[in-house]
C-alpha positions as MATLAB code, in Angstrom:
seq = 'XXXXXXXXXXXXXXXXXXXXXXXXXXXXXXXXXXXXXXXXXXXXXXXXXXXXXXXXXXXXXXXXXXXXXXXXXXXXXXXXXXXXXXXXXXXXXXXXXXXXXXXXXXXXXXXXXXXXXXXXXXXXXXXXXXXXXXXXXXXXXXXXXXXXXXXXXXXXXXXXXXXXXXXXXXXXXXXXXXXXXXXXXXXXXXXXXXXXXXXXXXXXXXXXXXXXXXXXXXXXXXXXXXXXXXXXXXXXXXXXXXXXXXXXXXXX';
ca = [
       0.603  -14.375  -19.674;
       0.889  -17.665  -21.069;
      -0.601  -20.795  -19.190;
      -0.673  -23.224  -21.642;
       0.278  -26.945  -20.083;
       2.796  -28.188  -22.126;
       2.192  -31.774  -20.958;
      -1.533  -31.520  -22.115;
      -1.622  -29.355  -24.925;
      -4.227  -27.217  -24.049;
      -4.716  -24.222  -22.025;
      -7.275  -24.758  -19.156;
     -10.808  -23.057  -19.066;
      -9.621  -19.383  -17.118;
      -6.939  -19.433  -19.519;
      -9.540  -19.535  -22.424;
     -12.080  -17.349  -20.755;
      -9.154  -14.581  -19.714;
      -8.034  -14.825  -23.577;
     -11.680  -13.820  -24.495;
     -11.659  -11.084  -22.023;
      -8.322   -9.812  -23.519;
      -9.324   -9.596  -26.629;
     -12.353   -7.483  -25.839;
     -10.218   -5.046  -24.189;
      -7.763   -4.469  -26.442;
     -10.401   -4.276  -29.203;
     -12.348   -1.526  -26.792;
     -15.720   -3.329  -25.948;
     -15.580   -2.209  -22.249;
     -13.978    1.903  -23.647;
     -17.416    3.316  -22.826;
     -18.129    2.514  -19.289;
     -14.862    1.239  -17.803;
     -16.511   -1.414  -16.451;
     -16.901   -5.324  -17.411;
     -19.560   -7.546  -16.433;
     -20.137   -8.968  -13.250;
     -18.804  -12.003  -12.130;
     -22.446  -13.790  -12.301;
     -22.838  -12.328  -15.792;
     -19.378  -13.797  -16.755;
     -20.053  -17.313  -15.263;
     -23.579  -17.380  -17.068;
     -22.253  -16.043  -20.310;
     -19.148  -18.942  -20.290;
     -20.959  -21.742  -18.638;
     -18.102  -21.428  -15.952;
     -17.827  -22.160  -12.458;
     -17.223  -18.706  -10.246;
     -13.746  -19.743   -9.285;
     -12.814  -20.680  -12.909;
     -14.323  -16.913  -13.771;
     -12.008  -15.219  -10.844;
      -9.219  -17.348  -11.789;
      -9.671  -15.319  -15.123;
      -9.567  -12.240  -13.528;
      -6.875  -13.109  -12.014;
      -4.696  -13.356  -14.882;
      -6.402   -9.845  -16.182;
      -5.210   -8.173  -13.190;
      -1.847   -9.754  -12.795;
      -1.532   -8.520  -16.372;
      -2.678   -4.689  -14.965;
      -5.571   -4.295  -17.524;
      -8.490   -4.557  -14.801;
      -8.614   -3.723  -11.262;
     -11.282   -3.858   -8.479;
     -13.104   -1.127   -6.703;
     -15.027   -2.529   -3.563;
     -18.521   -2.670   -4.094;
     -18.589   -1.783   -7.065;
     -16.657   -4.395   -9.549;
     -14.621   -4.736  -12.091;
     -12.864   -2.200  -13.621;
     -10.350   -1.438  -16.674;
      -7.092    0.087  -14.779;
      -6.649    3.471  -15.057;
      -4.460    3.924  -11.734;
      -0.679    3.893  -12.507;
       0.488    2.046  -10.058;
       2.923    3.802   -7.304;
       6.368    2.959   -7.551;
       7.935    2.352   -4.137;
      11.278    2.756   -3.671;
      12.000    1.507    0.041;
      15.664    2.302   -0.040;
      15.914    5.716   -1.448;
      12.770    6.899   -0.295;
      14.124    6.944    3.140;
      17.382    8.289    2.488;
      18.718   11.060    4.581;
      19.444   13.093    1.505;
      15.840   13.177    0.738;
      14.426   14.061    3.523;
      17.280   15.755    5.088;
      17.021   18.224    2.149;
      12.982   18.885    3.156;
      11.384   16.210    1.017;
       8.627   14.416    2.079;
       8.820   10.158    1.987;
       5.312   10.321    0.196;
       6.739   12.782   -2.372;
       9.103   10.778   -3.511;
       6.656    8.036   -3.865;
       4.597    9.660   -5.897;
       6.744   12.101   -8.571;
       4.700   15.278   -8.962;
       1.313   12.951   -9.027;
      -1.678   14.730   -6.663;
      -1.734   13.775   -2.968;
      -3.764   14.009    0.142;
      -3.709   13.413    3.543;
      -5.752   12.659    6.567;
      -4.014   12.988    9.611;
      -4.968   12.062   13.035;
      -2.261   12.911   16.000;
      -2.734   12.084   19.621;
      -1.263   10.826   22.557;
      -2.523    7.180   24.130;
      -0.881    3.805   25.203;
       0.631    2.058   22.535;
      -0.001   -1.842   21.249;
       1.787   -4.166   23.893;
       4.387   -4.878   20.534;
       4.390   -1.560   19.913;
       5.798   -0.623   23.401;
       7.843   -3.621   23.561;
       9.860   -2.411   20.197;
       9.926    0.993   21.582;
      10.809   -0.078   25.262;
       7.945    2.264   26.437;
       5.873   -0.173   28.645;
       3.380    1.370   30.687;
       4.129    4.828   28.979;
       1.879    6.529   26.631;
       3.601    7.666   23.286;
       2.442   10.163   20.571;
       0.396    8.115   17.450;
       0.435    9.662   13.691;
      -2.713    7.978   11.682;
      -2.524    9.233    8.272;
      -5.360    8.124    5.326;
      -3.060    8.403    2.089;
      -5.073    9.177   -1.679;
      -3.671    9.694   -4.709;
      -5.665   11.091   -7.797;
      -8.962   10.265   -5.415;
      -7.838    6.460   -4.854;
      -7.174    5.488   -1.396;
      -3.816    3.965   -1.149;
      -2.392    3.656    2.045;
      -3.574    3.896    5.451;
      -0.460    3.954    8.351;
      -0.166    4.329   11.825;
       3.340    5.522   13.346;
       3.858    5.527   16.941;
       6.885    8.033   18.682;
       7.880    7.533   22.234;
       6.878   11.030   24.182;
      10.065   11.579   25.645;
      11.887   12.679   22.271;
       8.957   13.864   20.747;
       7.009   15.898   22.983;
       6.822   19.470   22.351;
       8.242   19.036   18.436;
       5.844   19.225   15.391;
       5.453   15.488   15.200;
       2.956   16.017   18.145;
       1.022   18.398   15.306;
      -0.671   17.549   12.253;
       1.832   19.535    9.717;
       5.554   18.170   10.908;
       6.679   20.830    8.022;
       9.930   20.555    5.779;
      10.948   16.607    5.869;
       8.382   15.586    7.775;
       9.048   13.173   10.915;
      12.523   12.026   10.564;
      13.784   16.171   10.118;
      12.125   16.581   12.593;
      13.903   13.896   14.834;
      16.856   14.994   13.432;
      16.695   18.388   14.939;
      16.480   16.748   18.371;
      19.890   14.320   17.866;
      17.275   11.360   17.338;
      17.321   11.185   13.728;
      17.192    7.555   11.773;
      20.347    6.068   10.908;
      18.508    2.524   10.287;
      15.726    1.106    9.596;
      14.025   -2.187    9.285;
      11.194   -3.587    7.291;
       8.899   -6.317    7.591;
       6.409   -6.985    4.887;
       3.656   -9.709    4.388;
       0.863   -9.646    1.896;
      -2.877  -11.055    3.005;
      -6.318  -10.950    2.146;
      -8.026   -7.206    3.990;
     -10.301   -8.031    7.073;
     -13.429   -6.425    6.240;
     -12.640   -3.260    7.889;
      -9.655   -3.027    6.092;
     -10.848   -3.544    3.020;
     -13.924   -0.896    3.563;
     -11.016    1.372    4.501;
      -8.952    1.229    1.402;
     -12.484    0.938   -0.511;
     -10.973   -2.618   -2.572;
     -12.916   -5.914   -2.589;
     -12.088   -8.921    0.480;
     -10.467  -10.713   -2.757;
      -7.863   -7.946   -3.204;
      -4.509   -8.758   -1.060;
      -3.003   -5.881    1.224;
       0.828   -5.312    1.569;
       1.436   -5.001    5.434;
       4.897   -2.903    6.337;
       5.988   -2.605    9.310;
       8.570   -0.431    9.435;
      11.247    0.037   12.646;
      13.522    3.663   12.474;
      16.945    3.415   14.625;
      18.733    6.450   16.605;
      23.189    6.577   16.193;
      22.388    4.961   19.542;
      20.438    2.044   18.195;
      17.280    2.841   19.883;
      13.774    2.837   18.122;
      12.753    5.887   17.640;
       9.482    4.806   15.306;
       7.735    2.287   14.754;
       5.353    2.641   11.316;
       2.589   -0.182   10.527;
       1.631    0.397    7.193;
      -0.838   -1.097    4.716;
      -0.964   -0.181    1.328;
      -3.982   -1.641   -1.692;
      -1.873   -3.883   -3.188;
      -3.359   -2.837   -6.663;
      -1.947    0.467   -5.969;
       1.749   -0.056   -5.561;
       5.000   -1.651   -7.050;
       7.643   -1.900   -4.443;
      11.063   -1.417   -5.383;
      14.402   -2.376   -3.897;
      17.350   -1.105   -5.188;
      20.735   -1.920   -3.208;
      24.378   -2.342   -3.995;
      26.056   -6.022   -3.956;
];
């Protein structure tokens, strides 16, 4: 990435210092370990402010060739980054055929899952979207890893009274997962809506996804719709932004 100012000629110090740190990867300095220095060791070493040093990094990571692991530092990348399809991914053809959404994420690449499923009262927003106020609905928490990276954690929420007694109330919704199985009850998704912001991780978060409070999170919230237009999910997800490319592909 170039961030040379044309107006002044010169490229500021991070530029400089992420040029160094360039270099020294693509010549293999850091092969052996993975791992480059610390952030005090690169502020010493460069006579650089900490912010001018992270500003470097940022350009590194932007660039994929480093990435961080929380509590741990800095790292060369060796993740491929996930590439998210939102629009196909969801597609009645995929899952409608017994296809899991995270397969189709992830291509062949390993997978695991830890699934939590229970019954409780939802989030006041949660029951307002669903229109299940004062009812308790059935709650999905699934920790996502790929290749031993945490990558996602999500929390779906189902209202009881088109759920109950179907495998989304177990932790192995089989062929298709959640949305087959909705389908089989004549509540399958014929919509959906997404809402996505990107932040910094609260420190739970970020001990969650095991990334560094300096490493943004995507947030998706995602909203399924019945042929009648009622919500039949509603899916908060957050995903290591380090992990993932998200990809929208629609016609004009």
């Amino acid at each position: 990435m170039d961030v040379t100012d044309p107006a002044q000629g010169k490229k500021p110090r991070y530029a400089e210092i992420a040029d160094e740190l360039r270099a020294r990867i693509e010549a293999g300095d850091y092969a052996e370990t993975g791992k480059l220095p610390s952030e005090r060791q690169l502020t010493e070493e460069f006579d650089a402010a900490r912010n001018t040093v992270r500003d470097a990094l940022q350009l590194l990571r932007v660039d994929d060739l480093i990435e961080s692991r929380g509590g741990s530092g800095v790292y060369l990348r060796s993740f491929r980054r996930i590439q998210r399809d939102a629009v196909e991914r969801l597609s009645r053809k995929h899952w409608g055929a017994g296809r899991a959404v995270w397969d189709k994420d992830l291509q062949g690449r390993d997978r695991t899952e830890d699934v939590k499923v229970f019954k409780t009262a939802p989030p006041e927003h949660v029951a307002r979207t669903l229109g299940v106020r004062g009812q308790d609905v059935w709650c999905r928490d699934k920790l996502y890893r790929s290749e031993n990276r945490v990558v996602q954690h999500s929390v779906a929420w189902y209202p009881a009274d088109i759920v109950e007694g179907t495998a989304i109330t177990e932790r192995n919704t089989g062929p298709g997962g959640s949305y087959a199985r909705l389908e089989e009850v004549g509540h399958g998704p014929v919509r959906y809506s997404e809402e996505i912001e990107v932040r910094l991780p609260l420190s739970a978060e970020s001990k969650l996804l095991g990334i560094t409070l300096s490493t943004p999170i995507i947030l998706i919230v995602r909203t399924a719709y019945n042929a009648e237009d009622r919500p039949v999910e509603v899916n908060e997800m957050k995903l290591d932004s380090d992990s993932y490319r998200l990809i929208y592909k629609f016609p004009s």
